[in-house]
C-alpha positions as CSV (number, residue, x, y, z in Angstrom):
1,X,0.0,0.0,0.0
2,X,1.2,3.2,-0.8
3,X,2.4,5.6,2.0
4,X,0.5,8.6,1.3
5,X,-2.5,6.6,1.9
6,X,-1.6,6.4,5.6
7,X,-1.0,10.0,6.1
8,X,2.5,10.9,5.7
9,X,1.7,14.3,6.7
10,X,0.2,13.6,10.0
11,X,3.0,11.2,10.5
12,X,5.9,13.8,9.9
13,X,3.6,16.3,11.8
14,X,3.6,14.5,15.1
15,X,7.3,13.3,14.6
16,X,8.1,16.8,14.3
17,X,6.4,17.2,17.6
18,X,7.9,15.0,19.6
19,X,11.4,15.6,18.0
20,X,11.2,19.3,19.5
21,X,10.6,17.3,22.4
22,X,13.9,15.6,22.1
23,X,13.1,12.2,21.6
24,X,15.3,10.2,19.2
25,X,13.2,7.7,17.7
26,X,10.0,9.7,18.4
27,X,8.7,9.0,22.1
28,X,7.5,12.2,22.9
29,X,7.2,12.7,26.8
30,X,4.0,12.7,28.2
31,X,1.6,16.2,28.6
32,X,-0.1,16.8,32.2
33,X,-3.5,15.2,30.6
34,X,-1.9,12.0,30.1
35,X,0.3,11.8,33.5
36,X,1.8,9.3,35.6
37,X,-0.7,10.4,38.1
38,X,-4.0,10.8,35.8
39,X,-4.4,8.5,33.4
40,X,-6.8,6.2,31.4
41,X,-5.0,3.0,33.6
42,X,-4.5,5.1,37.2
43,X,-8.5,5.6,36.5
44,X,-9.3,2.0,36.6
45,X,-6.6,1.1,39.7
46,X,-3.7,0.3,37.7
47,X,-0.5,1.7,38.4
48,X,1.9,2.4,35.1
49,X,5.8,2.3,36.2
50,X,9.0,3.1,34.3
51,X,10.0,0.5,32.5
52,X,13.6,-0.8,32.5
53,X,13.5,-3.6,31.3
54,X,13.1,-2.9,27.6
55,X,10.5,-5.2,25.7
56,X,9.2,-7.5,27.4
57,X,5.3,-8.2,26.8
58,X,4.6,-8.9,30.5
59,X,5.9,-5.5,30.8
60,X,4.0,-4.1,27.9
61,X,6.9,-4.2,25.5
62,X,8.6,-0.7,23.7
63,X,6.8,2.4,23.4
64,X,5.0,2.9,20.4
65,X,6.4,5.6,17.5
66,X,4.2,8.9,16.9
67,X,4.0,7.5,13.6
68,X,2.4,4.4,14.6
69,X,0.1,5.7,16.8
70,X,-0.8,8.1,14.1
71,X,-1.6,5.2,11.7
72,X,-3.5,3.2,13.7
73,X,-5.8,6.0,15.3
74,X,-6.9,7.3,11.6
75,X,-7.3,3.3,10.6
76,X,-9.7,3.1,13.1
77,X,-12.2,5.4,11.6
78,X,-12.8,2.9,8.9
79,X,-14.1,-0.1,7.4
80,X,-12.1,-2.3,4.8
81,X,-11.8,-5.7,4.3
82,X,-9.1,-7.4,5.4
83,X,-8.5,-9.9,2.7
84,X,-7.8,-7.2,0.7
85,X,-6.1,-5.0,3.1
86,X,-3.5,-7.7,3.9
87,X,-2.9,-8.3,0.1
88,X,-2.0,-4.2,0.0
89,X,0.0,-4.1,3.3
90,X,1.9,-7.2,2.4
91,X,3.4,-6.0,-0.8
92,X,4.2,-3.1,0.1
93,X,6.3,-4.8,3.3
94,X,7.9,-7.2,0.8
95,X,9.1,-4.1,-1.5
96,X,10.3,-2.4,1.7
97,X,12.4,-6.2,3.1
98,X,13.1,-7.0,-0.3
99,X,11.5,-10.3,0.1
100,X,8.9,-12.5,-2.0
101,X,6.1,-11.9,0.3
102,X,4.7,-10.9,3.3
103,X,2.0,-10.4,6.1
104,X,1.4,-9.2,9.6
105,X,0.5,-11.6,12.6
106,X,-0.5,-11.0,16.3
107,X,3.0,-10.9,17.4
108,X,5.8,-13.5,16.1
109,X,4.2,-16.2,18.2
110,X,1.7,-16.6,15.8
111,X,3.5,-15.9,12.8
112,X,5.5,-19.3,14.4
113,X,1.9,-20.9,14.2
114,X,0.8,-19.9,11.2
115,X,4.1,-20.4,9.7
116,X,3.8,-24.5,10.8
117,X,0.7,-24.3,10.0
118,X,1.6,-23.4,6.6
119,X,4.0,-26.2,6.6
120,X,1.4,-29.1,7.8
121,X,-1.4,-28.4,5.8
122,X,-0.4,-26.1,3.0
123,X,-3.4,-23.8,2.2
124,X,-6.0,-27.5,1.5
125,X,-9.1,-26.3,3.4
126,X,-9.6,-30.2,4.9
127,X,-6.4,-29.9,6.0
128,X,-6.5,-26.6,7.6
129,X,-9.6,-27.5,9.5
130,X,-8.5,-30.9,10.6
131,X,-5.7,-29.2,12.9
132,X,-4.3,-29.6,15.1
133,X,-5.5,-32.9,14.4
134,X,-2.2,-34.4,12.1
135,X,-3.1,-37.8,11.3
136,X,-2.8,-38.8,8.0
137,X,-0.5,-35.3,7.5
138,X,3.0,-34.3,7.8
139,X,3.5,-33.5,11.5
140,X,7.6,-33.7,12.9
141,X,9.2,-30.6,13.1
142,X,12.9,-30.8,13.2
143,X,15.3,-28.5,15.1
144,X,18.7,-28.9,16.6
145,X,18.9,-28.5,20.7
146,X,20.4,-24.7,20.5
147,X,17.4,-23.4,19.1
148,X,15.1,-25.1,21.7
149,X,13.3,-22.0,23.5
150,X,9.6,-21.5,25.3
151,X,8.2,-20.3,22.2
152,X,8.3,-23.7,20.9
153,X,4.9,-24.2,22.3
154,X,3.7,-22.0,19.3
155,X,4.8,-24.6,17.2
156,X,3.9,-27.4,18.3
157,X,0.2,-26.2,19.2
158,X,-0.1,-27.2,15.2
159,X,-0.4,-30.3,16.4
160,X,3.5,-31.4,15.4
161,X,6.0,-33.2,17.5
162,X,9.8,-31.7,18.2
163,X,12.3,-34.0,17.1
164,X,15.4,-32.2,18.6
165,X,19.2,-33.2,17.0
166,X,22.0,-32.1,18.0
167,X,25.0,-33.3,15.4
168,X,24.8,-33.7,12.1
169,X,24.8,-36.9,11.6
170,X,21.4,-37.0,14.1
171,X,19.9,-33.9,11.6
172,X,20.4,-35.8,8.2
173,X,18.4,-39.1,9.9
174,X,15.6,-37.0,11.3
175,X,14.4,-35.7,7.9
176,X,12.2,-38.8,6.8
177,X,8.8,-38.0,4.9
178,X,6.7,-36.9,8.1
179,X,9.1,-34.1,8.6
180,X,6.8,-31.2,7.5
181,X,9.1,-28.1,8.8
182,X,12.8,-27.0,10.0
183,X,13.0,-24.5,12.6
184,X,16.0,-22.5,13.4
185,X,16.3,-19.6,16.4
186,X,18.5,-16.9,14.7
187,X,20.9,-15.6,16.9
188,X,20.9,-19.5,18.3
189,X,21.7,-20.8,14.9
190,X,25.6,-19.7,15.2
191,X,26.1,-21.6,18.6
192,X,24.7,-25.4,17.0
193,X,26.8,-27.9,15.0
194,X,24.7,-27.5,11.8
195,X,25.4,-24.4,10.3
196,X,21.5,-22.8,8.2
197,X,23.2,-23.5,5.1
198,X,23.3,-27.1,5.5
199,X,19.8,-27.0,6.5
200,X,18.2,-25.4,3.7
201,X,20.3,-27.7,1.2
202,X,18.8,-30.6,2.9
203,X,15.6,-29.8,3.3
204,X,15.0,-28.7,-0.3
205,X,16.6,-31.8,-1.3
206,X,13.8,-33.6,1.0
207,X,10.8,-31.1,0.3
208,X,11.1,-29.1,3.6
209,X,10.8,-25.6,4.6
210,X,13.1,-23.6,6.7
211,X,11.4,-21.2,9.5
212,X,13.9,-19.0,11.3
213,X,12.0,-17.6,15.0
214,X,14.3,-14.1,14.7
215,X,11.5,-12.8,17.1
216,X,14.1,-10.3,18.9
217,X,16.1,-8.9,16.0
218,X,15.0,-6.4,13.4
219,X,14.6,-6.7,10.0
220,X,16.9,-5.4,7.4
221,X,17.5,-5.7,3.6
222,X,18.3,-7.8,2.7
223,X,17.1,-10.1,5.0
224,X,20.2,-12.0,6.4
225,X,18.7,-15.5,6.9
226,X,16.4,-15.5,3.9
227,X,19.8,-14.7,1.8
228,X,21.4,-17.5,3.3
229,X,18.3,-19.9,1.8
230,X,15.1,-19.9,4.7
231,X,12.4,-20.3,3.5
232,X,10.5,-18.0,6.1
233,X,11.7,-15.7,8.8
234,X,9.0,-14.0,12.1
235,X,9.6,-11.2,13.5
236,X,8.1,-9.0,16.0
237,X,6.3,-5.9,15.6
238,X,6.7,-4.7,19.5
239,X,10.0,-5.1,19.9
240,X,13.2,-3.5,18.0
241,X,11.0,-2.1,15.5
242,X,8.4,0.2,17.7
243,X,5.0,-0.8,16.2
244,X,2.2,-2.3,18.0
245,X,3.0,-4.5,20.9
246,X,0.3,-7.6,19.5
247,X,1.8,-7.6,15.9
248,X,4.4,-9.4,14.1
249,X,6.0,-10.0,10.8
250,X,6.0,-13.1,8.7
251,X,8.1,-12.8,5.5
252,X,9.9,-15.3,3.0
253,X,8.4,-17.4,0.4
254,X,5.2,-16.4,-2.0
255,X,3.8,-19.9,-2.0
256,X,4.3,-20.4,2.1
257,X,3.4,-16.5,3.1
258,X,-0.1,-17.3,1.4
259,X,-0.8,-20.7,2.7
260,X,-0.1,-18.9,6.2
261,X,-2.4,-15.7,6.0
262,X,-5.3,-18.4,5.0
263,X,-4.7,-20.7,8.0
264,X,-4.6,-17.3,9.9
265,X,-7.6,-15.2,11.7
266,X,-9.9,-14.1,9.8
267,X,-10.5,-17.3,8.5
268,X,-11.9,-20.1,10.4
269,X,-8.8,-22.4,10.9
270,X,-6.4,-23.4,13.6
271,X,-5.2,-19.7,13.5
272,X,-8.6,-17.7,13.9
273,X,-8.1,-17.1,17.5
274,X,-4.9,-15.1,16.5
275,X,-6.4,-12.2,15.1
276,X,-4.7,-9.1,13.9
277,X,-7.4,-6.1,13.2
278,X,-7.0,-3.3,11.2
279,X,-5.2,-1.1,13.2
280,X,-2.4,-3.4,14.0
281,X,-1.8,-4.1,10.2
282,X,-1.4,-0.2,9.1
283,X,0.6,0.4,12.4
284,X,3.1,-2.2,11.8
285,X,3.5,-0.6,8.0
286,X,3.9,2.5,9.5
287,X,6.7,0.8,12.3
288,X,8.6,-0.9,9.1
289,X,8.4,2.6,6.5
290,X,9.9,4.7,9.5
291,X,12.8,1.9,10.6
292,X,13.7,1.7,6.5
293,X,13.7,5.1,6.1
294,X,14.6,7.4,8.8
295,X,15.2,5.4,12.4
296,X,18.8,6.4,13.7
297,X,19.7,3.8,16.1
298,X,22.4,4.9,17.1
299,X,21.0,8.2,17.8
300,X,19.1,6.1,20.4
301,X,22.2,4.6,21.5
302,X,24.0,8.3,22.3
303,X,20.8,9.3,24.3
304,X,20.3,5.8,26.2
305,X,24.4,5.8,27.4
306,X,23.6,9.9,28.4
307,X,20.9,8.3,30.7
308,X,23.4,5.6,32.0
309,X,26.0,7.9,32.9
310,X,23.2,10.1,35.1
311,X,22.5,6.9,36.9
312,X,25.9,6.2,37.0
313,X,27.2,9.2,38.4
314,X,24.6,9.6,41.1
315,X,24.7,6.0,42.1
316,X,28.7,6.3,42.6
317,X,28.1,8.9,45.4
318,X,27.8,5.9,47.3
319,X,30.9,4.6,48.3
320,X,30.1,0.3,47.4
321,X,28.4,0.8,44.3
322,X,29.1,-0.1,40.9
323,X,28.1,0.8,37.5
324,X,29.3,-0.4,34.3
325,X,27.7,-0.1,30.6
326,X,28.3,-3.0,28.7
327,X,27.5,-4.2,25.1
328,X,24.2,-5.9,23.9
329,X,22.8,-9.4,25.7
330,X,21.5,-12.5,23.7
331,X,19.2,-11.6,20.6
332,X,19.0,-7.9,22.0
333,X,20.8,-4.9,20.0
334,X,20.8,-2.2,23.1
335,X,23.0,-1.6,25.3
336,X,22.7,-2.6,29.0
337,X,23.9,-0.6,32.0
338,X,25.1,-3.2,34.7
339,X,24.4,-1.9,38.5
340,X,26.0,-4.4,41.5
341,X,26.7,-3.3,45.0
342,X,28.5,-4.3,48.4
343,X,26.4,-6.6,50.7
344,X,28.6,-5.9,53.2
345,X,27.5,-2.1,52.9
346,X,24.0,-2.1,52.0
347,X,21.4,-4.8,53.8
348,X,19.6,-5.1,50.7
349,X,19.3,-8.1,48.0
350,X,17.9,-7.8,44.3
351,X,14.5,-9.2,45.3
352,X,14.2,-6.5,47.9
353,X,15.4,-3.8,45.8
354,X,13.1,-4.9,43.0
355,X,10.0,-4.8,46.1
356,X,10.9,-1.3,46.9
357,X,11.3,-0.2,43.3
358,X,7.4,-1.1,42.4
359,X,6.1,-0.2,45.8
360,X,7.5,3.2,45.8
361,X,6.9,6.5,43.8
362,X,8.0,6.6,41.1
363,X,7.0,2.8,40.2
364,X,9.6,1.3,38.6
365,X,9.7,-1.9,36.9
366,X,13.3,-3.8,37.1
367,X,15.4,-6.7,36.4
368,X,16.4,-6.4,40.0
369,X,15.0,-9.4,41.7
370,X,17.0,-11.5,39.1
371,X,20.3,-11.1,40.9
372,X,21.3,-10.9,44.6
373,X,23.3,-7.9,44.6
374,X,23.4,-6.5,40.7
375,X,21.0,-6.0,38.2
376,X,21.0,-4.6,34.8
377,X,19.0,-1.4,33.6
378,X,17.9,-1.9,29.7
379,X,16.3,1.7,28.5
380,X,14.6,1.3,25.3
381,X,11.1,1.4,26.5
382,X,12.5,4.6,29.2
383,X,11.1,8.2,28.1
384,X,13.1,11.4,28.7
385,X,13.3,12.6,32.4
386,X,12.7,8.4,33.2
387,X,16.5,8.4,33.5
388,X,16.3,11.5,36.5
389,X,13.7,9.7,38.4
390,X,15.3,6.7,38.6
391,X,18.5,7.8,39.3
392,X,17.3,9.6,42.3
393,X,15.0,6.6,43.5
394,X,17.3,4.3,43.5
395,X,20.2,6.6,45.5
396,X,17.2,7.0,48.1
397,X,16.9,3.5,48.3
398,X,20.5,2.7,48.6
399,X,21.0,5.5,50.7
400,X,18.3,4.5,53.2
401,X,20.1,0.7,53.4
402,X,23.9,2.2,54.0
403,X,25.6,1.4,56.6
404,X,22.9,-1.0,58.3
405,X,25.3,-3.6,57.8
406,X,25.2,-7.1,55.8
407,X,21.9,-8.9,55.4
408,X,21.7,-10.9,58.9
409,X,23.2,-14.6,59.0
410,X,20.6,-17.5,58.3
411,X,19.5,-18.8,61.8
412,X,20.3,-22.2,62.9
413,X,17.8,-25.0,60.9
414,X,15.1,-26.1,63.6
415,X,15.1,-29.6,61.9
416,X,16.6,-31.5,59.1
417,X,14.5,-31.7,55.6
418,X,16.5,-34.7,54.1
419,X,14.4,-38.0,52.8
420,X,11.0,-38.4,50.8
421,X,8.2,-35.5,50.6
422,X,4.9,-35.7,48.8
423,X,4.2,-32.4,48.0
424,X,0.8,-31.4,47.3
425,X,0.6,-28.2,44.8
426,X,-3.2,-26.6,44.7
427,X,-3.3,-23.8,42.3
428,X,-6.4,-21.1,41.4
429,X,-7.4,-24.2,39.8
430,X,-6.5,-27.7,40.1
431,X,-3.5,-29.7,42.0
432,X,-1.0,-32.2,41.7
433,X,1.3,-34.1,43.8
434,X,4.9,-34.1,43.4
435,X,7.9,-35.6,45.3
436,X,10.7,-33.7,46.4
437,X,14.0,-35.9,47.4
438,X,16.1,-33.7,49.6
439,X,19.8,-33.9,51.0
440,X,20.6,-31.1,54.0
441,X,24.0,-29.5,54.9
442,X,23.7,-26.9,57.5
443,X,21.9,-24.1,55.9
444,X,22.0,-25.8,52.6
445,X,19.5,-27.9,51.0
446,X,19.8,-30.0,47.4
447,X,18.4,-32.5,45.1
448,X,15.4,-33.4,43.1
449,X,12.3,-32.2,42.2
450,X,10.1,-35.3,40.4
451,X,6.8,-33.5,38.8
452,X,4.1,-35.1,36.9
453,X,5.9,-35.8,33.2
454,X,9.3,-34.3,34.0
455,X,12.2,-34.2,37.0
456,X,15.0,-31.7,37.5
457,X,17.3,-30.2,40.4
458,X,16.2,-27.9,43.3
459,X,18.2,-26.4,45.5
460,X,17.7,-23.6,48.6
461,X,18.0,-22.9,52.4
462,X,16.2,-23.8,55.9
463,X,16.9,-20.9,58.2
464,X,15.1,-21.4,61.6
465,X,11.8,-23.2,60.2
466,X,11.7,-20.8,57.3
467,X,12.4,-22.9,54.1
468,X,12.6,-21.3,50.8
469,X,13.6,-24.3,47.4
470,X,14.1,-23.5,44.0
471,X,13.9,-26.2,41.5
472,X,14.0,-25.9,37.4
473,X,12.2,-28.9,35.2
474,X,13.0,-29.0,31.6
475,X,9.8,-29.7,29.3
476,X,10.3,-29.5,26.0
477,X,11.5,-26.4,25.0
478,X,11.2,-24.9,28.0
479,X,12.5,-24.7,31.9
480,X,9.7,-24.6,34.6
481,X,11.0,-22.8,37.3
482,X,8.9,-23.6,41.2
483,X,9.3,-21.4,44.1
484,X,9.1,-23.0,47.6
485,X,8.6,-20.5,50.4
486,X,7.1,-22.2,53.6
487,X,7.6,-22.9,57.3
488,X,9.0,-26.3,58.7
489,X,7.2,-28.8,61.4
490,X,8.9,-31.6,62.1
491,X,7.6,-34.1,58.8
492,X,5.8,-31.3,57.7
493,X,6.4,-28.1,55.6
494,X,4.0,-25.5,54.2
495,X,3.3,-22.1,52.3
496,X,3.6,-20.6,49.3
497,X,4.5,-22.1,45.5
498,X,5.6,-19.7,43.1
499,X,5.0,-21.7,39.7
500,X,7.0,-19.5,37.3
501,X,5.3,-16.9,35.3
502,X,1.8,-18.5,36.6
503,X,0.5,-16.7,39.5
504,X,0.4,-18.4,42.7
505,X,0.0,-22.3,44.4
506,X,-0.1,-23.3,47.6
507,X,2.1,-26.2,48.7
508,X,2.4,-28.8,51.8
509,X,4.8,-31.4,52.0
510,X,4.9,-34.5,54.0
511,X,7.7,-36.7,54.9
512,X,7.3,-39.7,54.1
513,X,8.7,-42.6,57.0
């Protein structure tokens, strides 16, 4: 679709406006009807914080361009069919990638779905509508243990079994004639044992696409694994490329892109519950015109690493604390600042700190709660003046926990917790037993966690009778992580379960004799 029909001049006007503003990259801080303090979420009860910790969905992911908002506020004072619409939007994305086709999805966890889908059932309307039903169908997805991740679960909600490999030798006997799809995780890819290459020339020898998850990069043209042979590469929209936080990008082949937009919402098949509307579609065009033709990252970069030093600099009045920027982590391109501290100085761990943080005012949201006595700051989805008002709420809470001393000592255990437990887990809804085989040391406590399908380790402390466990099962793709907080009583124990990302459980244990 051409540009003009999206309002290039409102877009320019409000990126004007927010560029007087000094935004690089266009996030315009906020005016007094739209404050921290009166809002449309503070007027339901919800409490919006600073967000440091870049894109993350939980945490509502980056901050949308002008341009985007632009485009998706005058979309919504219209009717079009979307058929047509996504015909429109998607060549004008491929002209702008430089790829054969492509069309936008409800994030890149459904491009993953629809792209499998794709691959299962082609676009044959039986076939569409017998998923995630595979019998009779292609339905083994190959992919080498490096590129194993959560999102995995996107996949295989097609209906489709994982056959992980790990050498070559394993890859090359995997692709039989029920493999329907390859999948690769893109910055994972360079770690494995099979280079993409080797992939693609396999699977075309064998009739098999190539998807590459490249959910946390950005897109560029040319598109660096479609030029090395994939067949189709997600993205997402929310992320690295500022659009709307429930859209993504599915680009690569003609034949594959279609097949995937028809197994995809609006149309009744395994997809339709992933709908994309309107609004998403022409904001996402309006994300991918303004990265291809005007975003200055590094321009970003400059005014993030002026925000770290601020926090730096005030932090490091503090005789114990530390602060060092350091270079992009994993699939992300931003720069992190690292923050640690002495315990010895400051009676305060990363969970605390990360307590305080969203209790107080300002709310911030943090990675702090992920390290005892460090955390990283990530600033993408920060606006300007963000960087001020963290600075100075974290130097209050430092300040305030100087000089109390270390965190106290763990208290002498009141029992031992080694043998046998039956744990009984009862969440919001439903329960389980699991076993829990424990070895004890002092304050130290160790060994397995056995759950319904899978077992892993679990480790933690007893101090007095308060018992806190950590344990991480791998399934599939993925590591559960359980929390065990509780009280001990001679062959029983009790309290609070933690299951992940998944709200909260409650647990009791009992020793078996």
């Amino acid at each position: 679709m051409s540009a003009k029909n999206i309002s290039r001049r409102e877009m320019f006007r409000v990126g004007a406006a927010a560029g007087a503003l000094g935004a690089p990259g266009g996030t315009a801080a906020p005016s007094a009807a739209t404050s921290i303090a009166d809002n449309v979420y503070t007027r339901i009860g919800v409490r919006p914080f600073i967000n440091c910790t870049a894109t993350y969905t939980i945490n509502g992911g980056a901050l949308v361009l002008p341009e985007v908002r632009a485009a998706m506020e005058e979309a919504s004072r219209y009717s079009v069919n979307i058929d047509e619409l996504m015909e429109k939007v998607g060549a004008r994305l491929a002209k702008l990638l430089g790829c054969e086709a492509a069309i936008v999805t409800a994030g890149a966890a459904a491009a993953l779905t629809h792209a499998t889908a794709a691959c299962v059932a082609g676009a044959d309307p039986e076939k569409m509508r017998q998923l995630p039903d595979t019998t009779g169908l292609k339905n083994e997805v190959v992919v080498a243990r490096q590129s194993r991740h959560e999102y995995d679960q996107a996949i295989r909600a097609v209906g489709v079994k994982m056959v992980e490999v790990d050498t070559r030798e394993e890859f090359h006997a995997a692709l039989r004639n029920r493999t329907a799809m390859i999948s690769v995780l893109g910055k994972a890819e360079a770690a494995g044992k099979i280079r993409l290459e080797e992939m693609v020339a396999a699977g075309r020898k064998a009739g098999v696409p190539v998807l590459v998850d490249a959910a946390a990069e950005a897109p560029s043209r040319p598109d660096p694994y479609l030029s090395r042979g994939a067949d189709l590469v997600a993205y997402s929209g929310g992320k690295i490329l500022r659009g709307p936080q429930c859209a993504g990008l599915l680009i690569g082949r003609q034949d594959l892109i279609e097949a995937a937009w028809w197994n995809s919402a609006p149309h009744h098949a395994l997809g339709r519950g992933m709908k994309v509307g309107k609004e998403e579609i022409m904001g996402l065009l309006a994300a991918v015109e303004a990265w291809s033709a005007r975003r200055d990252r590094q321009a970003e970069f400059r005014q993030w690493e002026s925000w770290y030093a601020h926090i730096g600099e005030t932090l490091t009045r503090l005789s114990g604390i530390r602060t060092e920027v350091r270079p992009p982590e994993g699939d992300s391109p931003y720069p992190i600042l690292r923050v640690s501290w002495d315990p010895e100085k400051f009676a305060l761990n990363g969970p605390e700190l990360h307590r305080r943080l969203l209790e107080g005012e300002p709310r911030i949201m943090s990675h702090a709660r992920e390290g005892e006595h460090s955390f990283r700051i990530r600033a993408v989805s920060m606006r300007p003046g963000d960087e001020k008002r963290v600075a100075a709420r974290l130097y209050d809470i430092f300040r305030q926990a100087a000089g109390t001393g270390a965190v106290p000592a763990l208290a002498a255990p009141a029992h031992s917790v080694a043998g046998r437990w039956d744990v009984d887990l009862q969440f919001v809804s439903g329960s389980v037993r699991h076993t829990l085989l424990l070895q004890h040391d002092g304050h130290r406590v160790w060994g397995t966690h056995e759950a319904r399908l899978v077992k892993g380790e679990i480790t933690g402390t007893v101090s007095g009778v308060e018992v806190r466990l950590r344990s991480a099962l791998r399934y599939e793709g993925d590591t559960l992580s359980y929390v065990f907080t509780g009280r001990l009583a001679g062959d029983t124990m009790e309290g609070e379960l933690r299951p992940d990302e998944y709200g909260k459980a409650r647990w009791r244990a009992r020793r078996r004799a």
